[in-house]
MDTraj code that builds the backbone (N, CA, C; nanometers):
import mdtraj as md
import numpy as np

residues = "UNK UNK UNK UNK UNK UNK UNK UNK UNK UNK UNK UNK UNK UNK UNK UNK UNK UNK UNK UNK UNK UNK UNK UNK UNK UNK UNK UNK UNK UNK UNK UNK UNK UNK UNK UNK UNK UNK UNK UNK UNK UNK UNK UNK UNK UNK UNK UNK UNK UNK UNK UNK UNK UNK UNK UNK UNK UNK UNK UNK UNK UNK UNK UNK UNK UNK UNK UNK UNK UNK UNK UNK UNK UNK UNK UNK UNK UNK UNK UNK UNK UNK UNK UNK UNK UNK UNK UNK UNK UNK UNK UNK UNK UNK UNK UNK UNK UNK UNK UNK UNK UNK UNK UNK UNK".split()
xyz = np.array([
    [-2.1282, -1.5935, -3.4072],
    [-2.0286, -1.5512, -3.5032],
    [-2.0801, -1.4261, -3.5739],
    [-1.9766, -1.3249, -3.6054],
    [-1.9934, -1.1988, -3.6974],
    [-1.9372, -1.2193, -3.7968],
    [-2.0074, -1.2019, -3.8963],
    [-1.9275, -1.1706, -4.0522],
    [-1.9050, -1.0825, -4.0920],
    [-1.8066, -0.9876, -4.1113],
    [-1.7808, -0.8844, -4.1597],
    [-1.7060, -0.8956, -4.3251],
    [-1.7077, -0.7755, -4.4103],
    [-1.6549, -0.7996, -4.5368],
    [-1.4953, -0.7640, -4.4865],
    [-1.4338, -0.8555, -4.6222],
    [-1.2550, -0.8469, -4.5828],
    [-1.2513, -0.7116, -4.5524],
    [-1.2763, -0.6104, -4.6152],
    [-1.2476, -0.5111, -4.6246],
    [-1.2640, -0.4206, -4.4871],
    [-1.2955, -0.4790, -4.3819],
    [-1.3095, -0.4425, -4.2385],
    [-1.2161, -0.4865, -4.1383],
    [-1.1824, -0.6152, -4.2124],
    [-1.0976, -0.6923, -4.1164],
    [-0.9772, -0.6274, -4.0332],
    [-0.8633, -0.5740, -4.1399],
    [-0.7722, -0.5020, -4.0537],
    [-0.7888, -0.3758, -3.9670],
    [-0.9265, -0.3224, -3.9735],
    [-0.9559, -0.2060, -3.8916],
    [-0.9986, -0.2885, -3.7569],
    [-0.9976, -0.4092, -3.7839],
    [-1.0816, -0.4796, -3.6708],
    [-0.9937, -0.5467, -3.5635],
    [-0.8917, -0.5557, -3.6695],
    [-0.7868, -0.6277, -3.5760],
    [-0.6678, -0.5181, -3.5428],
    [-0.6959, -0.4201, -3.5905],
    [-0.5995, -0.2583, -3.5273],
    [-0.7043, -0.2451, -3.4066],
    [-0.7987, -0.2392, -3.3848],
    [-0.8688, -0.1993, -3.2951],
    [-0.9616, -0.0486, -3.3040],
    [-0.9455, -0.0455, -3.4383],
    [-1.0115, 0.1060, -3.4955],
    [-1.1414, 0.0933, -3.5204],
    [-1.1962, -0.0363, -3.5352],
    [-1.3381, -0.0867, -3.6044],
    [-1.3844, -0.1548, -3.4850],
    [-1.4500, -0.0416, -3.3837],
    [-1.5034, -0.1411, -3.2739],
    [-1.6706, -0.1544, -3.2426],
    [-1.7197, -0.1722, -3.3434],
    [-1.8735, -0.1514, -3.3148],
    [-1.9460, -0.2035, -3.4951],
    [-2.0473, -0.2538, -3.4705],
    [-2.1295, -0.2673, -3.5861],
    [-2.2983, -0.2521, -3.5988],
    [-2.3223, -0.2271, -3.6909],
    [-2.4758, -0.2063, -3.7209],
    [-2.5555, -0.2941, -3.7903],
    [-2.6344, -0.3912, -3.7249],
    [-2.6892, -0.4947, -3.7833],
    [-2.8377, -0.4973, -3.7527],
    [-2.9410, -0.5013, -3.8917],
    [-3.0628, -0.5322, -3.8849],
    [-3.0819, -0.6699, -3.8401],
    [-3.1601, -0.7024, -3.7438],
    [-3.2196, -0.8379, -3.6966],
    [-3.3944, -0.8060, -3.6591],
    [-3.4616, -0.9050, -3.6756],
    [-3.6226, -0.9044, -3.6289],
    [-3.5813, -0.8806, -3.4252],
    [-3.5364, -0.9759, -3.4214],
    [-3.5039, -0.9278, -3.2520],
    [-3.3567, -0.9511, -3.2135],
    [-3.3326, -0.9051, -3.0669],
    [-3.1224, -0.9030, -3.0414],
    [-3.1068, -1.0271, -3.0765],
    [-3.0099, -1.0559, -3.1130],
    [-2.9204, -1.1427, -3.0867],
    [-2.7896, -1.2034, -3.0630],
    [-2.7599, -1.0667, -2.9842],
    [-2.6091, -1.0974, -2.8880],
    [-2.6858, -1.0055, -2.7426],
    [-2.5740, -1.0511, -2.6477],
    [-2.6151, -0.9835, -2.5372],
    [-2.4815, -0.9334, -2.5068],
    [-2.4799, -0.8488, -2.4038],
    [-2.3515, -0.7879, -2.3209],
    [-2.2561, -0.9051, -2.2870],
    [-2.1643, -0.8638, -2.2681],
    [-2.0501, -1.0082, -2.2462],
    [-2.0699, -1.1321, -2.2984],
    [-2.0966, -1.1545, -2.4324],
    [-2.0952, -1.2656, -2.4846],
    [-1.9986, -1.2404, -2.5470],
    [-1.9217, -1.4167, -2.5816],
    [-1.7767, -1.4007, -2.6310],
    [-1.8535, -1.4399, -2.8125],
    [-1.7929, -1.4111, -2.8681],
    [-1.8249, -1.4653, -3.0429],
    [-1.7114, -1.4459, -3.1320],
    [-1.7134, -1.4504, -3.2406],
    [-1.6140, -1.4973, -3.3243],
    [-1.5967, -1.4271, -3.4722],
    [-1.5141, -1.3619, -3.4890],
    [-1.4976, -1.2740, -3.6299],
    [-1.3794, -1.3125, -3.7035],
    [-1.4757, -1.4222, -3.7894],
    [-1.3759, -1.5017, -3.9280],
    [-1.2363, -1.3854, -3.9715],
    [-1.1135, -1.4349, -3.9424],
    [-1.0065, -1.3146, -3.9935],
    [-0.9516, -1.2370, -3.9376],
    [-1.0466, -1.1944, -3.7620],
    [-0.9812, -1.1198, -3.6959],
    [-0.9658, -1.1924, -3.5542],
    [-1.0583, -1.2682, -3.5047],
    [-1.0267, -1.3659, -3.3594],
    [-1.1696, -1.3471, -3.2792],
    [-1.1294, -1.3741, -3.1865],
    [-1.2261, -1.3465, -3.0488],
    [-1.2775, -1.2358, -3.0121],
    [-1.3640, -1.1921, -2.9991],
    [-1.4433, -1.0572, -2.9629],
    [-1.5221, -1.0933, -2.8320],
    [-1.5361, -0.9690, -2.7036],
    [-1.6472, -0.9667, -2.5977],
    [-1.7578, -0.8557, -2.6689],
    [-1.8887, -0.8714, -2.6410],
    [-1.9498, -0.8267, -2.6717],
    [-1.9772, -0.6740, -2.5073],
    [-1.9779, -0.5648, -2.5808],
    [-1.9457, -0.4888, -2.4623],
    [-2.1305, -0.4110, -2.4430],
    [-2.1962, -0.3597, -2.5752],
    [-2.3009, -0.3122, -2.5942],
    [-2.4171, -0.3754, -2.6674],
    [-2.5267, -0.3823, -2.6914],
    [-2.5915, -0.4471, -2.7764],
    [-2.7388, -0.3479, -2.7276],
    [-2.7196, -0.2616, -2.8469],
    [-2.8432, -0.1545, -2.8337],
    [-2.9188, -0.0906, -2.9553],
    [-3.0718, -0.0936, -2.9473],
    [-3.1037, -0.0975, -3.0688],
    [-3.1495, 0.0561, -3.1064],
    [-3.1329, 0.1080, -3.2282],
    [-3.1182, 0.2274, -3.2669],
    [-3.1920, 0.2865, -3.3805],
    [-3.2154, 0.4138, -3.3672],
    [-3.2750, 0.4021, -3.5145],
    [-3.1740, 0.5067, -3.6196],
    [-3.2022, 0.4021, -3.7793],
    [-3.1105, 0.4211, -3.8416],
    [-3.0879, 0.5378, -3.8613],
    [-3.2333, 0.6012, -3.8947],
    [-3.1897, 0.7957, -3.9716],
    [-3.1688, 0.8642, -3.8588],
    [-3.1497, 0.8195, -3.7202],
    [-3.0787, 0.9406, -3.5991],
    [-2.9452, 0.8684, -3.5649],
    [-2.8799, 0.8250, -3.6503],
    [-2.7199, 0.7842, -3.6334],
    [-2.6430, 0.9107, -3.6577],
    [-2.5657, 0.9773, -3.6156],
    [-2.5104, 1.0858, -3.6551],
    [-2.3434, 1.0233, -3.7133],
    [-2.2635, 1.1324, -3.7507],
    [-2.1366, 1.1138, -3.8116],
    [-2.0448, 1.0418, -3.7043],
    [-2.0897, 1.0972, -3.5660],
    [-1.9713, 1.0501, -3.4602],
    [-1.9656, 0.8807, -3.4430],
    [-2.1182, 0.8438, -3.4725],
    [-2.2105, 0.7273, -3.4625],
    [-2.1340, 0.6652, -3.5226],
    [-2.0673, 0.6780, -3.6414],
    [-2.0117, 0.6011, -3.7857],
    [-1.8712, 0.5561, -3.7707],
    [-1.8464, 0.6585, -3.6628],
    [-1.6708, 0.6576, -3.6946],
    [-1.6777, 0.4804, -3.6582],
    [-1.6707, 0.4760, -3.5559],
    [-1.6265, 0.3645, -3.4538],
    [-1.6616, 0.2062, -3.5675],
    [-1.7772, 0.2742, -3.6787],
    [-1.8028, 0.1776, -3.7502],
    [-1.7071, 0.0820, -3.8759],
    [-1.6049, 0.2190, -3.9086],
    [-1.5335, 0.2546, -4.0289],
    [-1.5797, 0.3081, -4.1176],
    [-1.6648, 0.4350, -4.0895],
    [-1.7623, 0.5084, -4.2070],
    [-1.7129, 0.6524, -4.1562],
    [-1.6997, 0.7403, -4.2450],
    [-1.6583, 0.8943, -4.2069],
    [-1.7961, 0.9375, -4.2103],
    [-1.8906, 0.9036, -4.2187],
    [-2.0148, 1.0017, -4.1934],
    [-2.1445, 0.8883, -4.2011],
    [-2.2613, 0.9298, -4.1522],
    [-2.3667, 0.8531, -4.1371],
    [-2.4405, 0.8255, -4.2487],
    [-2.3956, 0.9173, -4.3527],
    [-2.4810, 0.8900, -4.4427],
    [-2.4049, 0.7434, -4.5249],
    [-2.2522, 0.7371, -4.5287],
    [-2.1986, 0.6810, -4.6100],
    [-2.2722, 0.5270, -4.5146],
    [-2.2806, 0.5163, -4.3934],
    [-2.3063, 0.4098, -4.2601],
    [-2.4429, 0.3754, -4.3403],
    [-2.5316, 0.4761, -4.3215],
    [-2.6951, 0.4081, -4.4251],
    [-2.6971, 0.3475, -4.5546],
    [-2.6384, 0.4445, -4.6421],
    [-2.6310, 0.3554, -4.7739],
    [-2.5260, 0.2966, -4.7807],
    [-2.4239, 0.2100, -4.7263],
    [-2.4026, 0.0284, -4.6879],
    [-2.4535, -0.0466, -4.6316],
    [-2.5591, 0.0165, -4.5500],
    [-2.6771, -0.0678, -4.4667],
    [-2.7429, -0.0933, -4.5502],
    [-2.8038, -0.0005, -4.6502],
    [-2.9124, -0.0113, -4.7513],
    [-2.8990, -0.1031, -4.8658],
    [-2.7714, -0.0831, -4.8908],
    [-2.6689, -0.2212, -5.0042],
    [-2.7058, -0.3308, -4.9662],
    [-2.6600, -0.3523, -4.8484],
    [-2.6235, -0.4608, -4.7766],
    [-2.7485, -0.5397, -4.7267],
    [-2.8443, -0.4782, -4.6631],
    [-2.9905, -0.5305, -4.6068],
    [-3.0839, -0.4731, -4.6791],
    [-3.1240, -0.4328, -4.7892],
    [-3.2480, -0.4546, -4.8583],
    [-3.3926, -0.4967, -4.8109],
    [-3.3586, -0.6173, -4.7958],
    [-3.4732, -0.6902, -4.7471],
    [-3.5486, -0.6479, -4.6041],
    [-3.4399, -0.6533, -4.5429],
    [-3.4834, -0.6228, -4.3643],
    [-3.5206, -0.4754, -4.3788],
    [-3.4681, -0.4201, -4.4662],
    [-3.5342, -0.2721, -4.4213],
    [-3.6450, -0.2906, -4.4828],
    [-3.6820, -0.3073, -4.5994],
    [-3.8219, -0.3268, -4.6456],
    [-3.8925, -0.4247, -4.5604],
    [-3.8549, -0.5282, -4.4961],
    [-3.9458, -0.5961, -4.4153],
    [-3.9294, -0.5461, -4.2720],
    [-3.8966, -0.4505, -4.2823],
    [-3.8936, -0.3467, -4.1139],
    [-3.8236, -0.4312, -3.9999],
    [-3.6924, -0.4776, -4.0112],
    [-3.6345, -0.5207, -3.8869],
    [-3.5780, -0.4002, -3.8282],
    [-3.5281, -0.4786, -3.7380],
    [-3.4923, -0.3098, -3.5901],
    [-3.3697, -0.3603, -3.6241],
    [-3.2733, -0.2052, -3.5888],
    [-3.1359, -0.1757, -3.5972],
    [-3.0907, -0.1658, -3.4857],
    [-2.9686, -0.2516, -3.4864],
    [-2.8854, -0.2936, -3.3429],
    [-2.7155, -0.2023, -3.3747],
    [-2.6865, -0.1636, -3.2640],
    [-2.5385, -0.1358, -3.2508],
    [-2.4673, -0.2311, -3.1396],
    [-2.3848, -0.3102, -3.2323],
    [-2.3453, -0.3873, -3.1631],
    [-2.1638, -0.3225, -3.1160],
    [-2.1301, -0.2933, -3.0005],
    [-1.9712, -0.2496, -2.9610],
    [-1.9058, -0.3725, -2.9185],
    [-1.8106, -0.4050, -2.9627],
    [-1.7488, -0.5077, -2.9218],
    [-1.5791, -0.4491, -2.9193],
    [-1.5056, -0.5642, -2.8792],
    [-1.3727, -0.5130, -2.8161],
    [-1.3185, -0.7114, -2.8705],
    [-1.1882, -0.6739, -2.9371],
    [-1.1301, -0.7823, -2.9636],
    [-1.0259, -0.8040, -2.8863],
    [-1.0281, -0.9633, -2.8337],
    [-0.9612, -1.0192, -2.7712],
    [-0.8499, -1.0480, -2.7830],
    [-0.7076, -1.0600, -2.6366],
    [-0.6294, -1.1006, -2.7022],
    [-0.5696, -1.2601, -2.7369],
    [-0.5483, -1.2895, -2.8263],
    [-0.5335, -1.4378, -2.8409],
    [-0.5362, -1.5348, -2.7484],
    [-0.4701, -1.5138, -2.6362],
    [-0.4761, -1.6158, -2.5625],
    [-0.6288, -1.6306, -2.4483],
    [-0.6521, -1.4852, -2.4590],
    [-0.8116, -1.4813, -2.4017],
    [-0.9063, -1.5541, -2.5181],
    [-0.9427, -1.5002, -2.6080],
    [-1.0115, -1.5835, -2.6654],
    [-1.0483, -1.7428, -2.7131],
    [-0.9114, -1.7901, -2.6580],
    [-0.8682, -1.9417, -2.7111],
    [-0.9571, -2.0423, -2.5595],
    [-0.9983, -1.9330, -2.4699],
    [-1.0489, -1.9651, -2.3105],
    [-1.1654, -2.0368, -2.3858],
])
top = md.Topology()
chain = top.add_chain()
for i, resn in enumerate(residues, 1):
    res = top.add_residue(resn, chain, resSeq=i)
    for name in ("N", "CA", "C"):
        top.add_atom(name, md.element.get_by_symbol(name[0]), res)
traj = md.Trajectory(xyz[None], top)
């Protein structure tokens, strides 16, 4: 399962919000795994690649719902505190939402 804040949800379920950036110690999704985003449905997991944060560029962000990379870091930085001070690795996760009756499989 992904948690995203409400405030993502309808970009997620337009199909405008197709990718996320999540600190973890190691992956934990792989390519074609199906998972679950409270609010918006079923997601395939299409990418799962780990990145580093300060070479994300602006183009990097869009897909995120961020107009630029910097705005993409400091909500990372809000948001994960901890993991960056305790040095976890940064994942881009691309995913693609399902349509209802696929996901219900």
């Amino acid at each position: 399962m992904l948690l995203f804040k409400k405030r993502f949800l309808p970009a997620i379920r337009s199909g405008e919000k197709t990718q996320t950036i999540r600190l973890w110690k190691h992956r934990r999704m792989r390519v074609g795994q199906r998972s679950y985003i409270p609010g918006a449905g079923y997601i395939r997991v299409i990418a799962v690649d780990e990145v580093q944060l300060d070479g994300l560029t602006d183009e990097d962000a869009r897909p995120d719902g961020f107009e630029s990379a910097d705005e993409l870091r400091s909500e990372i930085a809000r948001l994960y505190p901890k993991q960056l001070d305790a040095g976890y690795r940064t994942y881009r996760v691309v995913f693609q939402l399902l349509p209802v009756e696929e996901g219900k499989k």
